[in-house]
C-alpha positions in Angstrom: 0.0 0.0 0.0 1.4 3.3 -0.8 1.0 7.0 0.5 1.7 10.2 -0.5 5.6 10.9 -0.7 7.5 14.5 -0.5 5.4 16.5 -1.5 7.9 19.1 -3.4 7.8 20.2 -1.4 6.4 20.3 -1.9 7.5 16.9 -2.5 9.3 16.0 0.1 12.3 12.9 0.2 14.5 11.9 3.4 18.4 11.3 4.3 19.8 8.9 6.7 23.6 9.4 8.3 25.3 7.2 10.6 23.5 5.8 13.8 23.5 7.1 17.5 21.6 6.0 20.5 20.2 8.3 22.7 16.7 7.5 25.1 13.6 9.9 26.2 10.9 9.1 28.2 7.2 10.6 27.1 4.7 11.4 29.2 2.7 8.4 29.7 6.5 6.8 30.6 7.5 5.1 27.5 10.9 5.0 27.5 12.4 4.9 23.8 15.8 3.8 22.5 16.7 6.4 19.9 17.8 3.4 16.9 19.8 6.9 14.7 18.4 7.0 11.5 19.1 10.4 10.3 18.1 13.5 7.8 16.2 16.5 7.1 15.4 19.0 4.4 18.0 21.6 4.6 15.8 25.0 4.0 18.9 27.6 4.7 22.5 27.3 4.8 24.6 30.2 6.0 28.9 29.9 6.7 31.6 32.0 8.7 33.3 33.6 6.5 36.5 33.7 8.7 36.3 30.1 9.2 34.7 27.7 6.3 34.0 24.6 8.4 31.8 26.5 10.8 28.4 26.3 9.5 24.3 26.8 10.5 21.5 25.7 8.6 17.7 25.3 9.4 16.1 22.2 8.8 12.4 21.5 8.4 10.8 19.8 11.5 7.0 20.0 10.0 5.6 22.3 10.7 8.7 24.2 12.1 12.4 25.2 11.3 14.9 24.3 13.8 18.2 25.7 13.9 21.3 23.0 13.3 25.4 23.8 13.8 28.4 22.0 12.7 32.4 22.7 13.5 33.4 20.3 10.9 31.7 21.5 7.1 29.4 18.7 8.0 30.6 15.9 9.4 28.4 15.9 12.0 25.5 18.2 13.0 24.3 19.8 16.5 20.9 21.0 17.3 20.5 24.0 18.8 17.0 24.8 19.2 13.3 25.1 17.7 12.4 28.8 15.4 9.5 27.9 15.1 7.2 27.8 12.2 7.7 31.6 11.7 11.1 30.9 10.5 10.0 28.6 8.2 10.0 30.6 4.3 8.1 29.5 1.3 6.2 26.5 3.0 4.5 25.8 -0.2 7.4 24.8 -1.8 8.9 27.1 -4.8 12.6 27.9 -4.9 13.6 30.4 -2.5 16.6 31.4 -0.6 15.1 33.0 2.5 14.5 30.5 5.5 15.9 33.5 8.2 19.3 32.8 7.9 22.1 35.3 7.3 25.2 36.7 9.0 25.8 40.5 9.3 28.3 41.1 6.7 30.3 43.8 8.6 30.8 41.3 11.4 31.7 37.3 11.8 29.8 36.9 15.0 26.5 38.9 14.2 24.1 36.4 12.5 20.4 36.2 12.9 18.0 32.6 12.5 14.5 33.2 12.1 13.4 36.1 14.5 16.6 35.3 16.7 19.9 36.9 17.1 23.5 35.7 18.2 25.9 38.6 18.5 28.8 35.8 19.7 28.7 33.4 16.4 25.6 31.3 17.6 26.6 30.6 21.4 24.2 32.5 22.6 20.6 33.8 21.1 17.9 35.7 22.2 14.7 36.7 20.1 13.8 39.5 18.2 9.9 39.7 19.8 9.2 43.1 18.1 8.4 41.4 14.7 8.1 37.7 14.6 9.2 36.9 11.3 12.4 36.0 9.7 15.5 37.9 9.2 16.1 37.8 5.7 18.9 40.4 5.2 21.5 42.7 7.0 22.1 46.1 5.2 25.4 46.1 4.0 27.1 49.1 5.4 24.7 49.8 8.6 24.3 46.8 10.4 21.6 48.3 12.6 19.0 48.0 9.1 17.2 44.7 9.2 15.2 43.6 6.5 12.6 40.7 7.8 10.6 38.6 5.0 8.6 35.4 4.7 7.9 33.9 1.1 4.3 32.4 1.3 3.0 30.1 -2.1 0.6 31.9 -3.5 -0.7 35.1 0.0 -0.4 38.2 -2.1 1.2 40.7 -0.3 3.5 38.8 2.2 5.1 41.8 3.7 8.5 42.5 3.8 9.8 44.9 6.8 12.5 47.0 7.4 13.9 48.1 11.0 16.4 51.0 11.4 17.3 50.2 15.0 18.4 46.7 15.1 15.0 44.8 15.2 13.6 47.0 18.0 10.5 48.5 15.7 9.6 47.9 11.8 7.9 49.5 9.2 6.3 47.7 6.9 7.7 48.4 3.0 5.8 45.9 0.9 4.8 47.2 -2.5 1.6 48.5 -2.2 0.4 46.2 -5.7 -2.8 44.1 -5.8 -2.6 40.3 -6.1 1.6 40.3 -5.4 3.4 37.4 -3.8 7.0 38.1 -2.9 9.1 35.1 -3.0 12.6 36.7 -2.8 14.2 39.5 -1.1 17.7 40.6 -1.9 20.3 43.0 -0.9 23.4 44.0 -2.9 26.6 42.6 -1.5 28.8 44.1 0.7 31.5 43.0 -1.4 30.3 44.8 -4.4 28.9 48.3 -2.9 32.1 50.0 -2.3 31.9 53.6 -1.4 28.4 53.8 -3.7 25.5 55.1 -1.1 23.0 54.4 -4.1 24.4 50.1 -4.3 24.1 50.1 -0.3 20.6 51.3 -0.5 19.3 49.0 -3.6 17.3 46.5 -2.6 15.6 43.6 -5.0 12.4 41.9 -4.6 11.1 39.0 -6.6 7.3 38.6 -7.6 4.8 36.2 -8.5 1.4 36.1 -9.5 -1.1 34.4 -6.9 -2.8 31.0 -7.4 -5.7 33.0 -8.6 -3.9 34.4 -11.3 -4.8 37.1 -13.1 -2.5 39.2 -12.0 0.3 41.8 -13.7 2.9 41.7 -11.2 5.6 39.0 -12.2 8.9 40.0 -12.3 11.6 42.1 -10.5 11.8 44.7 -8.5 14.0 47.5 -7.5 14.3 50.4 -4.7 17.3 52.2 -4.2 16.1 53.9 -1.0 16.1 51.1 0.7 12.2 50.1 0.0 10.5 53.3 0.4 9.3 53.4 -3.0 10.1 50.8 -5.3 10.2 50.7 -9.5 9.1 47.5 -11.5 11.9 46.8 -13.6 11.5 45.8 -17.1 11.8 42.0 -16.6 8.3 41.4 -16.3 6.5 38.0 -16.5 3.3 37.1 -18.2 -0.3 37.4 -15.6 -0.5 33.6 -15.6 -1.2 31.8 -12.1 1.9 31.2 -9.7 4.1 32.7 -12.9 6.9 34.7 -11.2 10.9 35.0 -9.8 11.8 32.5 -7.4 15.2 33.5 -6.7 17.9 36.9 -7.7 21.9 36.8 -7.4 23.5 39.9 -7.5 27.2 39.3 -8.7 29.5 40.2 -5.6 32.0 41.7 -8.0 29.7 44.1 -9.9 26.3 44.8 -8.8 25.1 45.4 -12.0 25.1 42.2 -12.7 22.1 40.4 -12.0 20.5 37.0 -12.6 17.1 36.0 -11.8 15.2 32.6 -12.2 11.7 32.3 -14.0 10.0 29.7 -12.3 6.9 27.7 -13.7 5.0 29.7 -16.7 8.2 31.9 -16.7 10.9 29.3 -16.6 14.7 29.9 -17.3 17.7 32.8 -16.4 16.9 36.4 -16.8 20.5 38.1 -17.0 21.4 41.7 -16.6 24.3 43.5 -16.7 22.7 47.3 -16.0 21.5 46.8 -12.5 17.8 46.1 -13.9 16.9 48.5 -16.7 17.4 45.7 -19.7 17.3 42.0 -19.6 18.0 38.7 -21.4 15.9 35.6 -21.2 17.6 32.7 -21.3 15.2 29.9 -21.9 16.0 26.6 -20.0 15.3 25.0 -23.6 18.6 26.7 -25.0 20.6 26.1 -22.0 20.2 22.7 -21.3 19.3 18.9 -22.9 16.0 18.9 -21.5 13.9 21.5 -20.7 13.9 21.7 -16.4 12.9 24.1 -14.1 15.5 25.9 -13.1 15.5 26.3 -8.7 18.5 27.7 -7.2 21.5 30.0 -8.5 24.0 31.5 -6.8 27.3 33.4 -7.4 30.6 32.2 -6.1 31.7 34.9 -3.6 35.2 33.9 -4.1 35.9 33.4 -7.5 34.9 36.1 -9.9 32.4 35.3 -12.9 31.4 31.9 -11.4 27.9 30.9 -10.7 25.9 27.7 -10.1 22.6 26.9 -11.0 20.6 24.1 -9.9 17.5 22.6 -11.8 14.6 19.8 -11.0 13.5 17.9 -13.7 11.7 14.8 -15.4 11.4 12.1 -12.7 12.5 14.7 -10.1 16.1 14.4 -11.7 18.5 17.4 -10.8 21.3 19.0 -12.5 24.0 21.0 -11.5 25.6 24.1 -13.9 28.2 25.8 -13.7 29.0 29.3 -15.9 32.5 31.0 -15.4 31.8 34.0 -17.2 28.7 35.9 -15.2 26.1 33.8 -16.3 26.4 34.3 -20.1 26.8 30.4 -20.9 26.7 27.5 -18.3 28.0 23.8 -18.5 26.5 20.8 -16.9 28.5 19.4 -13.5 26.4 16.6 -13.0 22.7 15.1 -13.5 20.7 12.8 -11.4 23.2 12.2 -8.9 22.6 9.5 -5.9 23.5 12.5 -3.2 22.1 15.7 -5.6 18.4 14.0 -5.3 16.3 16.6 -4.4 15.6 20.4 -5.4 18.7 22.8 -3.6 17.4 25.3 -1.7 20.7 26.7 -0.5 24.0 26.5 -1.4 27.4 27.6 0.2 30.8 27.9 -1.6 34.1 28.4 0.8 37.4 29.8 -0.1 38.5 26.5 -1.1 35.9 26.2 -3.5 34.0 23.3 -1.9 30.0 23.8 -2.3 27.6 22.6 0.2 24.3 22.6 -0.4 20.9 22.2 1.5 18.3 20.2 -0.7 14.9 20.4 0.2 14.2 17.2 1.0 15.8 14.9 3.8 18.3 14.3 1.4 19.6 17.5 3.3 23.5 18.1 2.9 25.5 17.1 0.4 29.4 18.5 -0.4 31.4 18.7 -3.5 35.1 19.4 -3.4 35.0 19.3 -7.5 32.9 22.1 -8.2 29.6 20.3 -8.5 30.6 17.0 -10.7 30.4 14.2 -7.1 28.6 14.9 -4.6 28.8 13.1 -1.0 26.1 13.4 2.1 26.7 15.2 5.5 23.8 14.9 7.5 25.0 12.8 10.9 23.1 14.4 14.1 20.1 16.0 11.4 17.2 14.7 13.7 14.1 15.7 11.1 13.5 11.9 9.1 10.5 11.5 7.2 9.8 8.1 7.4 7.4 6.7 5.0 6.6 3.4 6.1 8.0 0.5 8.7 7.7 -2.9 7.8 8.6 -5.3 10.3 8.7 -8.9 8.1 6.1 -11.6 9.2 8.4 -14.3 9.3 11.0 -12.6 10.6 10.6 -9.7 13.1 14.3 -9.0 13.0 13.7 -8.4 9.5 12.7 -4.4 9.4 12.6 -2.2 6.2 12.4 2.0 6.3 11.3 3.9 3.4 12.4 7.4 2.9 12.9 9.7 0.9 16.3 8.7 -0.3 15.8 5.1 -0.9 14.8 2.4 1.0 16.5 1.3 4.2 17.0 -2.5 5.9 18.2 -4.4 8.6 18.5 -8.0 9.5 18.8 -7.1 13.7 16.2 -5.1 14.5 17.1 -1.6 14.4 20.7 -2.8 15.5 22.4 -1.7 12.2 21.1 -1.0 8.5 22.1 -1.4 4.8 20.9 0.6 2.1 18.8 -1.5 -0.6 17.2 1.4 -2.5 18.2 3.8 -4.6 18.9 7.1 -3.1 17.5 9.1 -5.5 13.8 8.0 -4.9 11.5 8.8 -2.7 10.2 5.9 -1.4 6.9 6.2 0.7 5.8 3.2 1.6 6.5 -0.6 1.3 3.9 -2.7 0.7 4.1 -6.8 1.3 2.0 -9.2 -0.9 -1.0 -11.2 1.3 0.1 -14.1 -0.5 4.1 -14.4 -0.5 6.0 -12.6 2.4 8.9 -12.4 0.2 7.2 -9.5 -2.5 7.3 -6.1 -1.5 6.1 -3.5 -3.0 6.9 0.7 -3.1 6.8 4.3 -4.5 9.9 6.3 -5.5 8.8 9.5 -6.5 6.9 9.3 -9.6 7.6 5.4 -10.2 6.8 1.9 -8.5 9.1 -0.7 -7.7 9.1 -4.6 -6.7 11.4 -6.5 -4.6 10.9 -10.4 -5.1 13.4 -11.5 -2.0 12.3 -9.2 0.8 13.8 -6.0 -0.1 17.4 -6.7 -0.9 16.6 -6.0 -4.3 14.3 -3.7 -6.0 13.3 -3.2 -9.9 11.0 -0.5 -11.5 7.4 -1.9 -11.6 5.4 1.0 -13.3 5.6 4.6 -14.4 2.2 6.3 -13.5 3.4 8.9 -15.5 2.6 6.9 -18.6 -0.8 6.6 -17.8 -1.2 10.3 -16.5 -0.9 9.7 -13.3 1.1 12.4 -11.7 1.7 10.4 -7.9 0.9 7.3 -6.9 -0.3 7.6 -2.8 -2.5 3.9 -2.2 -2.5 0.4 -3.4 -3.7 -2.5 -2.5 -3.1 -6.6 -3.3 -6.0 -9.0 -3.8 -5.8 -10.6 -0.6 -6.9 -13.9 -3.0 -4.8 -13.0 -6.1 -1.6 -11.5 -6.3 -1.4 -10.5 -9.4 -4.9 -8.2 -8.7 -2.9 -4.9 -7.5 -5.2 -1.5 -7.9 -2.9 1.7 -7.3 -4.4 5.0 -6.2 -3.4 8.5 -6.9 -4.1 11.8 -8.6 -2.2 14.5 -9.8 -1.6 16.1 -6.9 -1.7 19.8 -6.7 -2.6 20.2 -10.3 -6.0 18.9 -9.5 -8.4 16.7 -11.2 -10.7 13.6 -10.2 -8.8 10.4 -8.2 -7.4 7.8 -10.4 -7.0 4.0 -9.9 -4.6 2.1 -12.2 -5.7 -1.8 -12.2 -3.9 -4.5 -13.3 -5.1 -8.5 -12.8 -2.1 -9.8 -14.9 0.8 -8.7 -12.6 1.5 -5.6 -13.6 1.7 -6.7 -17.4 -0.8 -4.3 -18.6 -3.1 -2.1 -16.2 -6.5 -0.3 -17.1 -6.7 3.5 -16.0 -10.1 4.2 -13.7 -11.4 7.3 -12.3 -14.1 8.9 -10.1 -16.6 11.2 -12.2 -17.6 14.3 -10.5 -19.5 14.5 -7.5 -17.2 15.5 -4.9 -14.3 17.8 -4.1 -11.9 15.2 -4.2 -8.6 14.8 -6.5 -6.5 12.4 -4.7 -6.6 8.5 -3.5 -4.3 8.4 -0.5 -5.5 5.4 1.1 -7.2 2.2 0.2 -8.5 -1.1 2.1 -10.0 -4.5 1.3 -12.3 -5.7 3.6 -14.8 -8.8 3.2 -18.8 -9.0 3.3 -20.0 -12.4 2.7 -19.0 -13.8 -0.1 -17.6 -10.2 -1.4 -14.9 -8.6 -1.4 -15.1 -4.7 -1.3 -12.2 -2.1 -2.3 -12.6 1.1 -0.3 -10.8 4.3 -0.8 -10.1 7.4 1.2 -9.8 10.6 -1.0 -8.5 14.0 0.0 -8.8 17.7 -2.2 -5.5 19.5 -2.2 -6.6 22.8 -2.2 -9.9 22.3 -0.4 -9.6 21.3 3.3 -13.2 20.9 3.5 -13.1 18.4 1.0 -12.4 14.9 0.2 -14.4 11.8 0.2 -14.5 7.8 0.8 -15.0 5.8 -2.0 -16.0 1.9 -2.6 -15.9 -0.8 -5.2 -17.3 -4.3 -5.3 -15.7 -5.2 -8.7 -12.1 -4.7 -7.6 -11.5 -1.2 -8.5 -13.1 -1.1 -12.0 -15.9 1.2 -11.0 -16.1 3.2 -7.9 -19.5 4.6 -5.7 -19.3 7.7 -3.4 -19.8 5.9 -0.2 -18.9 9.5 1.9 -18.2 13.2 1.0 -19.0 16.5 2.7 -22.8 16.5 1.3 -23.7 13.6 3.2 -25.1 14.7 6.1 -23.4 12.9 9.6 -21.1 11.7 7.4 -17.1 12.0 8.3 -16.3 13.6 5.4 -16.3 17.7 6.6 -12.4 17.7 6.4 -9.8 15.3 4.1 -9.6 11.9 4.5 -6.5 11.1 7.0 -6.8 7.3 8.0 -8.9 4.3 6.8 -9.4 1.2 8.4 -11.8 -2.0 7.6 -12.5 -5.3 9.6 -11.5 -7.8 7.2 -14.0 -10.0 8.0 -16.3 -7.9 8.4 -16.7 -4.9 5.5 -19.6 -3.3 6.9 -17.7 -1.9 10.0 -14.7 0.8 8.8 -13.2 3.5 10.4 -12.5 6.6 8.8 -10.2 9.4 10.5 -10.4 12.8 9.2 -8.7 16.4 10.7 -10.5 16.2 13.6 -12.1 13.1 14.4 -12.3 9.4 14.1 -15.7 8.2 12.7 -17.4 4.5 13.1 -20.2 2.9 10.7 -21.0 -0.7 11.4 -23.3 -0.9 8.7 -21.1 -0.3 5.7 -21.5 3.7 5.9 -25.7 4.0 6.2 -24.8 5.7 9.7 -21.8 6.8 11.2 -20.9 7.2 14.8 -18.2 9.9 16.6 -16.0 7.6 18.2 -12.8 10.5 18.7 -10.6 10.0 21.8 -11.2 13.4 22.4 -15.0 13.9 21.7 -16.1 14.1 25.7 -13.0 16.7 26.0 -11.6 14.4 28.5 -8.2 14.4 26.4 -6.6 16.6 24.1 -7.8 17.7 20.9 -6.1 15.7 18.0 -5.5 15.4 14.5 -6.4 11.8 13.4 -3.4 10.3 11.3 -4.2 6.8 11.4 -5.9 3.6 13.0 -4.7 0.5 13.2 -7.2 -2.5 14.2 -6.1 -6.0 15.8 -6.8 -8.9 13.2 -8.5 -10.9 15.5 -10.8 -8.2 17.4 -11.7 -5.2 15.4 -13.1 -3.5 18.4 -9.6 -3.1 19.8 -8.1 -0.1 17.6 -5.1 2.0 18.2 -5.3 5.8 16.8 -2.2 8.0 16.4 -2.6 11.9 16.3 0.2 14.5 15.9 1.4 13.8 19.4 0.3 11.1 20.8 -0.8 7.3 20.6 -4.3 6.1 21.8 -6.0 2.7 22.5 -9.6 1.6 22.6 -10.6 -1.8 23.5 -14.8 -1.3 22.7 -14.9 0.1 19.1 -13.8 3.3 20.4 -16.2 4.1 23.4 -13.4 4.6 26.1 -9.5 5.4 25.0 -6.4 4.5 27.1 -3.7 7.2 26.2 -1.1 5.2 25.5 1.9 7.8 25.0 2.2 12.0 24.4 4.9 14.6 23.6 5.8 12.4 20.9 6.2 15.1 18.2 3.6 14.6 15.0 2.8 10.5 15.6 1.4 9.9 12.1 1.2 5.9 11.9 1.0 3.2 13.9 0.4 -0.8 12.9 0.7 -4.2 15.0 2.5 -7.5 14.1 1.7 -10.8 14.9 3.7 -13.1 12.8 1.7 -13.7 9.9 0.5 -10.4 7.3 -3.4 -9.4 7.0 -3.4 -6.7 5.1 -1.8 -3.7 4.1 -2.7 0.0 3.7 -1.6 3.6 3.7 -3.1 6.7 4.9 -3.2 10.5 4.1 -0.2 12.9 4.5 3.2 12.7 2.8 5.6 10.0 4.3 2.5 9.0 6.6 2.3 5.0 5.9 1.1 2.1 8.4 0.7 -1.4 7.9 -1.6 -3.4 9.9 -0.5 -7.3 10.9 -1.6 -8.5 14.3 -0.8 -7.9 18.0 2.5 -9.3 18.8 4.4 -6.7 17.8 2.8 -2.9 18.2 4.7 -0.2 15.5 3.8 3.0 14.3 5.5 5.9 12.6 5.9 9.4 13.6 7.6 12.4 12.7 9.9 14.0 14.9 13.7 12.9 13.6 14.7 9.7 13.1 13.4 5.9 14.4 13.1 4.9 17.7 11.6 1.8 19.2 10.1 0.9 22.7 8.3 -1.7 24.7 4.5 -1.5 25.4 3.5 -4.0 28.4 2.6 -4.3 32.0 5.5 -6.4 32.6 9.0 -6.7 30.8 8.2 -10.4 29.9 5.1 -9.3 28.6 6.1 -6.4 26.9 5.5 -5.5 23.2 8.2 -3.1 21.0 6.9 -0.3 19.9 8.9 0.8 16.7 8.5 4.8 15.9 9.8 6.8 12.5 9.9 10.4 13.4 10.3 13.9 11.3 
């Protein structure tokens, strides 16, 4: 069964580094062995400039940034402490630089993260509580002027502010334009100003049009007062939706020169060489073999005339340029490398002329001492995994796979150590075992599906959805009678459009393309379930809408996934359906009674959806509010369920009448599944890198997302305790 994967961002995809062992004890007194499965998307990088090894970056914690250190260009990552989700730029998921990171560039111990401030090179911080938004630039001759910003997808007018006493008050200098998202803010660099009063004052902003569209407001630009009035350059980008500039260099040699990437209907490198007044397009199309979008450019503050450009592609492929002479023509450094997997978001170049940079996935940091041809991961202490799905084997409960976002992950001693089996430059969400044969697994990598016939040692490409216009594949699920009767479930993600079902009852050989006609506000499958009535078997599917959080729907078919019946959706009134589908779960022998968890609560039917019941841990207020992520149901008693929510794991032992809170404070819990020796089904639920697989009772697992995977014993005594395995973010 498979689930929705990074989401780039939206499209998110993980990294692992080496393995520690630490231990932490939640509030219900679980005590959990930290196993060390590391990685995190890397959203800001910033470096010393009198020391190259010292760096910080903020990595992505969903829903916050948190602030990381290193002493050794890498090697091995500190955290220091939480932003906040208010440091956290652009969570939507275009190219941006800003993530509230940025040294003062008159000093080597001045840096600000988010809305905080170190004035001793990140020993000490305090916060900024004047204006709670990120510092995205320090003037570069008065180091009292702040700029703060925050990139939002698609909000017009997220307001950019300037303070003139060091972040005691602001004003607020957004361009007063209708229907205007800022996505990057840029001062000239110090490097480059000189004596020139007008350079020190010129400030660039880059603008998109909103999701509405409609708009006349793409392009760049320019103030040379420091953002007290501002002048629309003449780069400007057609009135299309989400057409814009996702990210401006200014050459630290000579700030006329300027480069600018076009993202989506405005793809490629704008160049100029006149501070603004005149520009020249150049189209991805003539600059490279394909025609990618471009994400990330940056100028080598070093070396004169040297940039680097970065680009995301077909299958979520990247490529690295390089151009030594300003930007006028660029050579490719490398393409779909293992370690370069993932859009960069940030990228450093030292003295030496080694490049780190942050990838917005968990991929995270990765270093090249060749100028962009190899690439090699630094992530060890990065505590902000995405795990997409455990899998402890049924035969074998030593056996444990981890999905991620950069490849799959599996060890033979039970956390003890692990080999990488999957290819790094996939995302892999979930992994899904056949009912029939313990030794077929199934799982997503990005945009494709892969098969492993000898328990994930080895995997093969299975499908590309892509071929049958499927944009991501988020659900599947395995005729518990017929192994080769696989239905996948998906959509197109963002880009809308009703749910699609691929079905194929000849092993993948050939596969039929199904969809939902209208009806509901619904474009994605992200979880599926078989369950049995009689003699019948029914298929049922949990739909969510992407840009409507009231929408979503659960879907069933009782002729294996060839035609599909609105079973639930927000018109049905005392239905679940008021938010988007999180968690599905079915009594196997028993199809009439499901369970459905949605934003806010968990929902019963017993009859196979003709009424449903509130059965939410928290619906008497006697516990904490919670967002369902997923339900798990023992195989031989469907009225004893567990239920994970953000931060805590529940249990019910009466079909959800009275809860047992099993553990809290444990960071967005997102899946949880039990094992008793012998598979019963498979499934996946809602968010991205939110899988669970339900199997039984000897073993209890579920998945979270707090950094890394951890694994503790449930039990009343140690002889009769069960381990617990978590995956955190």
């Amino acid at each position: 069964m498979f689930s929705r994967a990074k989401a780039r961002g939206i499209l998110f995809l993980w990294l692992f580094g080496c393995f520690m062992v630490a231990r932490s004890v939640g509030a219900e007194g679980l005590a959990w062995e930290d196993l060390g499965l590391s990685g995190g998307a890397v959203l800001s990088l910033v470096a010393n400039s009198s020391d190259a090894q010292h760096l910080f970056a903020i990595v992505r914690e969903w829903p916050n940034g948190v602030l990381y250190e290193t002493h050794d260009a890498g090697l091995n990552w500190v955290k220091r402490f939480v932003l906040g989700n208010d440091s956290v730029s652009n969570p939507g998921g275009l190219p941006t630089p800003q993530a509230g990171l940025c040294y003062d560039p008159s000093t080597t111990t001045t840096l600000y993260a988010g809305s905080y401030t170190s004035y001793d090179d990140g020993a000490h911080w305090t916060q900024l509580t004047s204006l709670q938004k990120p510092i995205a630039a320090v003037d570069p001759r008065q180091s009292n002027i702040l700029y703060a910003f925050q990139a939002s997808l698609g909000v017009a007018h997220s307001p950019v502010y300037r303070s003139e006493n060091g972040g005691q008050t602001w004003t607020n200098i957004t361009p007063a334009v209708a229907n205007m998202t800022m996505q990057t803010f840029v001062t000239v660099p110090a490097s480059a100003v000189g004596d020139d009063q007008v350079k020190a004052s010129t400030v660039y902003l880059g603008a998109m049009n909103t999701v509405t569209g409609g708009a006349d407001c793409a392009g760049v630009w320019k103030s040379t007062n420091r953002g007290n009035t501002w002048a629309r350059t003449s780069l400007r980008l057609p009135p299309y939706m989400l057409c814009g500039i996702g990210h401006i260099a200014v050459d630290p040699f000579d700030a006329n020169v300027i480069l600018a990437l076009g993202i989506w209907n405005g793809g490629g490198i704008y160049r100029s060489d006149d501070g603004g007044d005149t520009w020249t397009w150049m189209r991805s199309e003539d600059i490279l073999p394909a025609p990618d979008d471009f994400f990330y450019v940056a100028a080598d503050p070093w070396r004169e005339g040297v940039y680097y450009a970065f680009t995301w592609g077909e299958k979520d492929h990247v490529r690295s340029l390089r151009s030594t002479d300003k930007g006028l023509t660029w050579e490719e450094r490398s393409y779909f490398h293992p370690y370069l997997a993932a859009p960069v978001d940030a990228l450093v170049v030292d003295p030496e002329g080694t490049l780190y940079a942050g990838l917005s996935s968990e991929n995270g940091f990765a270093c090249s001492t060749d100028g962009g041809l190899g690439w090699e991961p630094r992530t060890n202490g990065f505590r902000a995994l995405s795990a997409g799905h455990i899998l402890v084997h049924p035969e074998n409960p030593n056996l444990v796979l981890v999905s991620t976002g950069v490849g799959m992950f599996r060890s033979e001693t039970g956390g003890g150590s692990w080999t990488r089996v999957g290819d790094p430059r996939y995302s892999y969400s979930c992994v899904l075992n056949d009912w029939n044969t313990s030794s077929v697994l199934y799982t997503t990598g990005g945009t494709l599906v892969f098969r492993s016939l000898d328990s994930g040692q080895n995997w093969s490409e299975f499908l590309a959805p892509a071929a049958y216009n499927v944009l991501q594949i988020f659900a599947a699920a395995i005729d518990p009678d017929d192994s080769d009767h696989i239905v996948l479930g998906g959509g197109r993600w963002f880009l809308g459009g009703p749910p699609v079902f691929l079905v194929t009852r000849n092993g993948g050989a050939t596969w039929d393309r199904r969809w939902v006609p209208g009806g509901a506000a619904m474009d994605n499958v992200v979880c599926m379930d078989f369950g049995r009535s009689g003699s019948l078997k029914i298929l049922y599917a949990g739909c969510s809408a992407f840009w409507n959080p009231n929408g979503g729907a659960l879907l069933r078919s009782t002729d294996g996934g060839d035609t599909w019946g609105i079973l639930s959706d927000a018109t049905h009134t005392g239905a679940p359906h008021s938010s988007n589908t999180h968690g599905l779960a079915v009594d196997h022998a028993n199809a009439d009674k499901i369970y459905v968890g949605t934003k806010q609560w968990l929902f019963r039917t017993t009859n196979g959806g003709e009424t449903w019941d509130d059965v939410s841990p928290n619906k008497d207020g006697a516990l904490p509010q919670i967002v369902t992520e997923d339900i798990e149901l023992d195989s031989t008693d469907s009225d004893h369920l567990y239920v994970s929510g953000l931060n805590s794991l529940f249990e019910s032992t009466n079909g959800g009448q009275t809860w047992t809170t099993l553990a809290r404070d444990l960071t967005n819990v997102t899946a949880i599944a039990l094992q008793q020796g012998q598979i019963h089904y498979s499934r996946t639920e809602r968010r991205m890198a939110r899988l669970s697989r339900v199997s039984g009772g000897q073993y209890a697992i579920f998945a979270g997302m707090n950094g890394g995977v951890s694994k503790a014993r449930l039990g009343s005594s140690p002889a009769a305790a069960q381990p617990i395995w978590a995956a955190y973010r």
